[in-house]
Residue, then its C-alpha position, 0 to 999 in steps of 0.5 A: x559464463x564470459x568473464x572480463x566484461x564490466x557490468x555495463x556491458x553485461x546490461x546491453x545486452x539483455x532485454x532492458x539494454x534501453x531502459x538500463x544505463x550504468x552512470x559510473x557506480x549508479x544504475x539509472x532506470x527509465x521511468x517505465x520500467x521502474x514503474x512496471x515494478x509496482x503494477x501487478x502489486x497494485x493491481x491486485x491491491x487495488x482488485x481487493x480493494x474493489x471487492x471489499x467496496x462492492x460488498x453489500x454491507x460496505x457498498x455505498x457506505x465509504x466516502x473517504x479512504x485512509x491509506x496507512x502501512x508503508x505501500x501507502x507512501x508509494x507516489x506511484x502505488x497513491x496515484x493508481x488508487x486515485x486513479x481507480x477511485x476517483x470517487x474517493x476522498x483518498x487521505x494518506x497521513x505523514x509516515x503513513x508508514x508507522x500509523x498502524x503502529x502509532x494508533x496500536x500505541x494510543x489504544x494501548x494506553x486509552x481504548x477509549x480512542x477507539x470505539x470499533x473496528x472493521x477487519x478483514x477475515x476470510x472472504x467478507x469482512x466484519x464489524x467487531x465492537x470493543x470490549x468495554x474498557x472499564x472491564x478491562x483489567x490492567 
């Protein structure tokens, strides 16, 4: 390993030379790249997404699509999902981030908020009904 050079010079000569470039104590980044971050992770979001609307108890059910969880807030992760279900009505709450943690919050204190549920489990996916919440103990 060469040693005396800045970490600037380092960077000309990899790869990413023209996509790279050190602004004093900054990194700035082309576009491209930093949005090729994010491609094989959307793609196979996106592929998933796609086999759970073609199965045969969710195909042609599903209208509009909530987007939650903290990948959700990613600009460049929304416009691949609009782009690729352009039929969809895509609605992506403020701290889109901590809903799953604030809907988990309300049925903690009323499980009369929600009446079902649909999860993923292996390879299809499943509707569970609630348990009645008069029967549960607190």
């Amino acid at each position: 390993m060469e040693y005396g050079r800045t970490i600037s010079q380092r960077t000309k000569e990899t790869m990413y030379a023209d996509s790279l470039k050190w602004c004093g104590d900054k990194l700035r980044l082309r576009k491209e790249l930093f949005q090729s971050f994010f491609k094989l992770c959307s793609e196979k979001k996106i592929n998933h997404i796609r086999e759970l609307l073609e199965e045969p108890n969710l195909k042609g059910t599903i209208k509009i699509t909530l987007m939650v969880g903290g990948f959700s807030e990613s600009e460049i992760f929304q416009k691949a999902i609009r782009s690729d279900f352009p039929v969809y009505r895509i609605v992506i709450p403020q701290e889109a981030d901590i809903s799953v943690l604030k809907g988990a919050v309300v049925f903690g204190h009323d499980q009369t908020t929600i009446n079902e549920i649909i999860a993923k489990y292996g390879d299809r996916t499943e509707n569970f009904k609630l348990v009645d919440p008069k029967t549960i103990r607190k």
